[in-house]
C-alpha positions as CSV (number, residue, x, y, z in Angstrom):
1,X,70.5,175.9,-17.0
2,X,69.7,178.2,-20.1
3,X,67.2,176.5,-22.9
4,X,69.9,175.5,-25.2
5,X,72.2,173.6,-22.6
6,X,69.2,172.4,-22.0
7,X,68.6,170.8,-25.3
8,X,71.5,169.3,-25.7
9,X,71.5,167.2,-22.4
10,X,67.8,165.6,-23.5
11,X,68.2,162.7,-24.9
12,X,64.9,163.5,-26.7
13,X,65.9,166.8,-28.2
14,X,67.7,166.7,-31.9
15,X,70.2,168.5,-30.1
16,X,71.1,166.0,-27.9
17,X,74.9,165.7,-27.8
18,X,76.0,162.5,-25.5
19,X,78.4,162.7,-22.6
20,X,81.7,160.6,-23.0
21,X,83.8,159.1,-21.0
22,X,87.4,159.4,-22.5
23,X,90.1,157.2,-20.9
24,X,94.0,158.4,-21.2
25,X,95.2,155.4,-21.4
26,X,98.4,154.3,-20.2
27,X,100.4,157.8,-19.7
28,X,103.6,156.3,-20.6
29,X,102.1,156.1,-24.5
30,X,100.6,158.3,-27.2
31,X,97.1,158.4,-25.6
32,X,97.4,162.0,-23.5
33,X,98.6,163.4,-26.9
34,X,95.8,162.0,-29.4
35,X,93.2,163.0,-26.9
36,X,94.9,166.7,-27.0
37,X,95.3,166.7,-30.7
38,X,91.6,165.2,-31.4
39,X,89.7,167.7,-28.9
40,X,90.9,170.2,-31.3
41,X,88.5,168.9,-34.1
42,X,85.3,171.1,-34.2
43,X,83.7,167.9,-34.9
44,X,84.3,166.6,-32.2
45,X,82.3,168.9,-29.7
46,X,79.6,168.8,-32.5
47,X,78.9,165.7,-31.9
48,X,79.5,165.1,-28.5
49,X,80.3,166.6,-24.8
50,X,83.8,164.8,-24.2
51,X,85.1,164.7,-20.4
52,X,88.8,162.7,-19.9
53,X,89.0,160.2,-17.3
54,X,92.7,160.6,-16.1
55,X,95.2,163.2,-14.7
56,X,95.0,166.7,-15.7
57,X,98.6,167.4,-14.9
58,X,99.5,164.7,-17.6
59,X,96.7,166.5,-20.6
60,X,98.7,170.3,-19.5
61,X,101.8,168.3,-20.2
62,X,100.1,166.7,-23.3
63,X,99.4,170.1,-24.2
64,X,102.5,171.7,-24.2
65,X,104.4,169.1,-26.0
66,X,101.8,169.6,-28.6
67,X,101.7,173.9,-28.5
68,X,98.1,173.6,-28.1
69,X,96.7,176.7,-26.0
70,X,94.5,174.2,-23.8
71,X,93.0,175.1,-20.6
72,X,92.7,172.0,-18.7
73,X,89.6,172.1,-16.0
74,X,89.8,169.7,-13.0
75,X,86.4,168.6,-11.8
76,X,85.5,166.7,-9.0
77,X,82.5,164.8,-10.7
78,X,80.3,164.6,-13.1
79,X,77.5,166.7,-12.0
80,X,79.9,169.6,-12.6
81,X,79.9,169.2,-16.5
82,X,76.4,170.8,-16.1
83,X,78.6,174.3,-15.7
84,X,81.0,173.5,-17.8
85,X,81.8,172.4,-21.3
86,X,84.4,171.2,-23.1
87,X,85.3,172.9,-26.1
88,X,88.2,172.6,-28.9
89,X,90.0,174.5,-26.2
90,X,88.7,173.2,-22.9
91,X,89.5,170.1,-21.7
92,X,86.8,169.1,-18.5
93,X,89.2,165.9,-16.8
94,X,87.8,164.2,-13.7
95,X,90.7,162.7,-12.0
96,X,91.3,158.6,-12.3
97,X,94.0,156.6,-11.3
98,X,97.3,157.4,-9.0
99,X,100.1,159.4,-9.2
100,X,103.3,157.8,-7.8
101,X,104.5,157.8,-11.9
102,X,104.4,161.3,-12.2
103,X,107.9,162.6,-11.6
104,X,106.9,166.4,-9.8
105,X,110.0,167.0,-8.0
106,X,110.3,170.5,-10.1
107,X,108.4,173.2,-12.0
108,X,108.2,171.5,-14.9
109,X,107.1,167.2,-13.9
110,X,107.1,164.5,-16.7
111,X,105.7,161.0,-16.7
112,X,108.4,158.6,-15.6
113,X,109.2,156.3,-16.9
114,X,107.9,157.6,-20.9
115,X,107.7,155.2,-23.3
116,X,107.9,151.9,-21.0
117,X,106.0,149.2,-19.6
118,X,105.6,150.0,-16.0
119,X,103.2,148.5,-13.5
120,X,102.2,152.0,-12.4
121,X,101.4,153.4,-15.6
122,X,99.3,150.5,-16.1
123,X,97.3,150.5,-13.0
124,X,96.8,153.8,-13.6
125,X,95.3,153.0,-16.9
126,X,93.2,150.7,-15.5
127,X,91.6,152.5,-12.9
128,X,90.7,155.4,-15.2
129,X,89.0,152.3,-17.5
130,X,86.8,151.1,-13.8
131,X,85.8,154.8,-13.5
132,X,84.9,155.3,-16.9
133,X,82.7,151.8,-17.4
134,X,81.4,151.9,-13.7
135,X,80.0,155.6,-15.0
136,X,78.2,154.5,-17.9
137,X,76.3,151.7,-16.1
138,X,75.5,154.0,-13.7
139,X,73.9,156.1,-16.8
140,X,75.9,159.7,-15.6
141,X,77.9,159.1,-19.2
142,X,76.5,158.0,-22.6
143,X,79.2,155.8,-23.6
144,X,83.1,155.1,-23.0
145,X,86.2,155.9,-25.6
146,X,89.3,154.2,-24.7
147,X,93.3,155.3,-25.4
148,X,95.1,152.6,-25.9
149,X,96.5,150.6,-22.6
150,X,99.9,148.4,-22.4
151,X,99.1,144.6,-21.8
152,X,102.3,144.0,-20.6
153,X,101.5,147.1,-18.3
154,X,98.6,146.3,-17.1
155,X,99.4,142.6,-16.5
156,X,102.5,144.2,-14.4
157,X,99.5,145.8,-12.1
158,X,98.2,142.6,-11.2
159,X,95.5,142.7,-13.5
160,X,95.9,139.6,-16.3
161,X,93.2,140.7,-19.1
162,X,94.2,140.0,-22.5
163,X,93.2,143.5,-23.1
164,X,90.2,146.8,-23.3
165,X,87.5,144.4,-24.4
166,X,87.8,140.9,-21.9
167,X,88.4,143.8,-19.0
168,X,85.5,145.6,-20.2
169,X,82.9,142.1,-20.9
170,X,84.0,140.8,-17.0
171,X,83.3,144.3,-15.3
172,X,79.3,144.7,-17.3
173,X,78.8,141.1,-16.7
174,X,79.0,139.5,-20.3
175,X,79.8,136.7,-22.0
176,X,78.6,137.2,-25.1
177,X,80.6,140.0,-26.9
178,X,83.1,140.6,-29.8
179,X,85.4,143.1,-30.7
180,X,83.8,144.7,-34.0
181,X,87.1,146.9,-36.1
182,X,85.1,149.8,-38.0
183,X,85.5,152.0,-41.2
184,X,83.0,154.9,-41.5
185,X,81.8,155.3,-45.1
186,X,83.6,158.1,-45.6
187,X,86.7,155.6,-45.5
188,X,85.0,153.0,-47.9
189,X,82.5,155.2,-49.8
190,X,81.0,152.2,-51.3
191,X,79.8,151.0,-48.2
192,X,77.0,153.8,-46.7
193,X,76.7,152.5,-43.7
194,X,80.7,152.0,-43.3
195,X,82.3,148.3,-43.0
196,X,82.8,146.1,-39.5
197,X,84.7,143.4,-39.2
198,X,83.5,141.1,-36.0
199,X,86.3,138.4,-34.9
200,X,85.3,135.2,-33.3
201,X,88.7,134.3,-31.3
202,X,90.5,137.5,-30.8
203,X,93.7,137.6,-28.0
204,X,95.1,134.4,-28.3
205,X,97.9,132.5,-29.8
206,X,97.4,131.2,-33.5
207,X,98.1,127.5,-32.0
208,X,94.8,127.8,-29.8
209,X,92.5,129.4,-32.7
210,X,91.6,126.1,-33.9
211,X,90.2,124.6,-30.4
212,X,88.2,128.2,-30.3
213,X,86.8,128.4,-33.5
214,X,83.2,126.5,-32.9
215,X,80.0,126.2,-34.7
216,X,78.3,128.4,-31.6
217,X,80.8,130.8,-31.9
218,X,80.7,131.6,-35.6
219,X,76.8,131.4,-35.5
220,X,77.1,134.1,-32.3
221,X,79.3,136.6,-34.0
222,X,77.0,136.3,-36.9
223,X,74.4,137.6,-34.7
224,X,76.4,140.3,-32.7
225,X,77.3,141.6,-36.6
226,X,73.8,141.3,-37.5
227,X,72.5,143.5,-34.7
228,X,75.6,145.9,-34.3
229,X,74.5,147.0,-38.4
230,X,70.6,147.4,-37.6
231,X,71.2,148.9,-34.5
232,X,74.4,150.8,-34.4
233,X,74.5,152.3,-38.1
234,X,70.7,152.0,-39.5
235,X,70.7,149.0,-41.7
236,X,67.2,147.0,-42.4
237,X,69.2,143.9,-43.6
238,X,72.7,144.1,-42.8
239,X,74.7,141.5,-45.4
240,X,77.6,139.6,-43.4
241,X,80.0,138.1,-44.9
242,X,81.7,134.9,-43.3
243,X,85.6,134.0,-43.5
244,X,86.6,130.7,-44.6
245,X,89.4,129.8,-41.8
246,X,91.8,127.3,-43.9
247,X,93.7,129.1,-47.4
248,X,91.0,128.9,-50.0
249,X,88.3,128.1,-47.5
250,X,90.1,124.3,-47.4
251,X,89.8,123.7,-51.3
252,X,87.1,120.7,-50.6
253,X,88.9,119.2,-47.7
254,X,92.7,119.1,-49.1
255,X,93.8,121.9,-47.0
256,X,91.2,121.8,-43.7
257,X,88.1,120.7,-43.2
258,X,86.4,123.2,-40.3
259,X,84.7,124.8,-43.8
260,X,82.6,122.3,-44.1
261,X,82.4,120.6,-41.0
262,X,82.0,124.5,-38.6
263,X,81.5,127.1,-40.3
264,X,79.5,126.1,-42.9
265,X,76.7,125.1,-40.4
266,X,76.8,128.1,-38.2
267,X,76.3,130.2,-41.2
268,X,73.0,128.0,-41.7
269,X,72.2,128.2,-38.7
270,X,72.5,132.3,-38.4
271,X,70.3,132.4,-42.1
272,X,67.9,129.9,-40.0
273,X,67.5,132.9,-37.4
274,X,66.9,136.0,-40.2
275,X,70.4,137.0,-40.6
276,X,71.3,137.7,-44.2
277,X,74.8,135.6,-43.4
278,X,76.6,134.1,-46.5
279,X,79.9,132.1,-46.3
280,X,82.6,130.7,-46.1
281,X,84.8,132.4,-48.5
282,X,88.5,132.6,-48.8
283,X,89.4,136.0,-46.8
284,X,91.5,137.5,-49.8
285,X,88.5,137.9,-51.8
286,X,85.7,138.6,-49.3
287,X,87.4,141.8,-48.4
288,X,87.4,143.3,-51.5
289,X,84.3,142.4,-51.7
290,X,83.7,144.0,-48.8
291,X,85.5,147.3,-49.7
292,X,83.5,147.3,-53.1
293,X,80.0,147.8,-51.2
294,X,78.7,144.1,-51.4
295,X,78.7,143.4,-47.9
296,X,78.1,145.5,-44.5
297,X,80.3,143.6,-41.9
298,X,82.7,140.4,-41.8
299,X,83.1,137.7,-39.6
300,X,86.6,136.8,-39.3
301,X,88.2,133.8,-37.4
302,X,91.1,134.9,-35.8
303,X,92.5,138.6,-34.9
304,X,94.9,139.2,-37.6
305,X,92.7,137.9,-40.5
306,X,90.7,141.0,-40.0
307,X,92.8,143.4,-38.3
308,X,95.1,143.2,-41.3
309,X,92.8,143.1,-44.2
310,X,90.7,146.6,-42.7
311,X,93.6,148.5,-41.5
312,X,95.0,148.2,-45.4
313,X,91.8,150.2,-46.2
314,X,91.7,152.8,-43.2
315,X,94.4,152.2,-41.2
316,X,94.2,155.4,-39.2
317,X,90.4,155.9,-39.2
318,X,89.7,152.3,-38.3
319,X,87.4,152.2,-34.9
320,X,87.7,149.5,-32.4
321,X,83.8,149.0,-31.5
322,X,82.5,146.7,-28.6
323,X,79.8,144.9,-28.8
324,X,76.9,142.7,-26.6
325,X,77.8,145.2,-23.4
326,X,74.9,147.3,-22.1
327,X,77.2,150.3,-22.9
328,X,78.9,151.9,-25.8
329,X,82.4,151.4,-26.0
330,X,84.7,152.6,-28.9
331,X,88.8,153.0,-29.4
332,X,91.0,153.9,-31.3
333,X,92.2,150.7,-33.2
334,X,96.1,151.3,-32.5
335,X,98.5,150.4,-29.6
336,X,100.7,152.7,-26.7
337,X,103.3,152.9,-29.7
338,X,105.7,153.2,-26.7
339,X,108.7,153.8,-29.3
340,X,106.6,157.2,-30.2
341,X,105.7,158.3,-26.9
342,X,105.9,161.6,-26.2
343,X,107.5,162.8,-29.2
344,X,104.5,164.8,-31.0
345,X,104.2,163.1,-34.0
346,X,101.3,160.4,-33.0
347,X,98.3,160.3,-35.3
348,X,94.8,161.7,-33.8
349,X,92.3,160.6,-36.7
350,X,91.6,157.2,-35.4
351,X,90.5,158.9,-31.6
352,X,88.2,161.3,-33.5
353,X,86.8,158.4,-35.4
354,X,86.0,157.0,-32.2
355,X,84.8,160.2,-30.3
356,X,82.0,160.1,-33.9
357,X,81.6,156.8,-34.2
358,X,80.3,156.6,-29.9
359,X,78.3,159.2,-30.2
360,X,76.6,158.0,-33.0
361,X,76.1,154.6,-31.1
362,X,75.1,156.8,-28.1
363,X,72.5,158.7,-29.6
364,X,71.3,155.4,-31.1
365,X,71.4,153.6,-27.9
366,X,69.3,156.5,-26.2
367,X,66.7,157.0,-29.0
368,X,66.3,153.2,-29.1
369,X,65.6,152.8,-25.3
């Protein structure tokens, strides 16, 4: 190995760039053509070495439908990628998941069935998700970036998770996590250290929020906020913001009282433990707020009361961000958009948000270690 291949496999050296783990995603969807579309970004291999965790017939195909000249480069395991690199026209792909979806009965095979919920396209997904995490507890990868995957695909495969981030909790042994939704500062340029936005419930029906929203919780995502800011993105004293959960944060009891009676406590309680928490307030004004650089991150109560409010700011850029497992995990912060599939107009910037915003976590992770 010469010196500068060298250099940028030491976690030690400046020019340390972190191996990833890239799932496709479920085939039937737009993830084989954002992964094509991002690894095209010069950014992206300056940050990182990117290796796909999927099938490589599906990236050539992904290719063409795309008219990018890519060279797609089967290899057998990891230890190869110290030959090899991936570059904005070299994808490396280490096989994951089966192939009894991909039609090859001629010179010229297609996913089947595109743009549908199909039990094989899920398992597929999922095994290539198994591969990736199982990797980067092992330590062979630096962190894991995830296409999207079909719920309704996956659950068809015999595997009921309500989605990337329960799957990815159960398999590193967790039970303390929360899905964080990202802006880099570029996105919000009054925020330097760019804006998160950590839910307390998150898959789940509206009716059930209110059984789920506890004083533990709120304190807990407090804390995963808290340390995702220091850690993650380099902020002494990260200020977090706390959602009320009732319209105007229950206006003294008329509308709701889990302001005063839940949340007000467990923001008490996460000030008791250092954090810099603050809260509740009514979500249509924290976020802007937010947006105008007087908070770092946002606890939110339910999915959509933070999923919406970000996405209005960055919809495409927006990075979904895992936090409390033992690895880095980032996605892209839209679905399979199965009506889209396979029609060359899906949007890459969210998957090279993520590919930046892992390896940032990654070489974090490894400096912090």
């Amino acid at each position: 190995m010469n010196p500068i291949d060298s250099a940028i496999r030491n976690p030690n050296s400046a020019m340390f760039k972190p191996l990833l783990a890239v799932t496709m995603g479920d085939p039937a969807g737009i993830g084989p053509e954002v992964i094509v579309k991002a690894w095209a970004e010069p950014r992206v291999h300056q940050a990182c070495q990117p290796i796909v965790f999927g099938h490589p017939q599906v990236l050539q195909m992904a290719a063409a439908l795309v008219a990018k000249k890519t060279e797609i480069v089967t290899i057998d395991d990891l230890a190869a990628v110290a030959d090899r690199q991936s570059t904005p026209d070299t994808i490396l792909c280490l096989p994951a998941g089966g192939d009894d979806w991909l039609d090859m009965p001629t010179d010229r095979p297609h996913v089947n069935p595109i743009g549908i919920s199909d039990a094989r396209t899920g398992q597929a997904a999922y095994d290539a998700v198994i591969d990736a995490t199982d990797a980067a507890l092992a330590g062979t990868v630096q962190g894991v970036v995830t296409a999207p995957l079909s719920k309704s695909a996956l659950h068809a495969a015999g595997h009921q998770y309500p989605g990337h981030t329960e799957l990815l909790a159960e398999r590193c042994g967790v039970d303390d996590f929360a899905m964080m939704l990202y802006l880099p500062p570029e996105e919000v340029p009054a925020c330097p250290a760019g804006l998160g936005v950590v839910h307390v419930t998150l898959h789940m029906a509206l009716r059930d929020v209110f059984g789920k929203v506890t004083a533990d919780a709120v304190s807990a995502k407090c804390r995963l906020a808290d340390q995702a800011m220091r850690e993650g993105f380099g902020l002494a004293k990260p200020r977090v913001g706390v959602c009320a959960l009732n319209p105007h944060g229950g206006e003294d009891g008329l509308f709701g009282d889990e302001e005063t009676r839940i949340i007000a406590p467990a923001v008490a309680t996460a000030r008791d433990q250092g954090i810099d928490a603050t809260g509740p307030f009514p979500t249509d004004t924290l976020m802007v707020r937010a947006r105008d650089g007087e908070l770092d991150a946002i606890v939110a109560m339910y999915h959509d009361q933070g999923h919406i409010a970000l996405k209005l700011l960055g919809m495409h850029r927006a990075v979904n961000i895992t936090l409390g497992l033992p690895i880095v995990r980032t996605s892209v912060a839209h679905g399979t958009a199965l009506d889209r599939a396979w029609q060359g107009t899906a949007e890459s910037s969210g998957m090279v948000a993520a590919l930046l915003t892992a390896s940032q976590l990654a070489r974090c992770r490894t400096s912090n270690v």
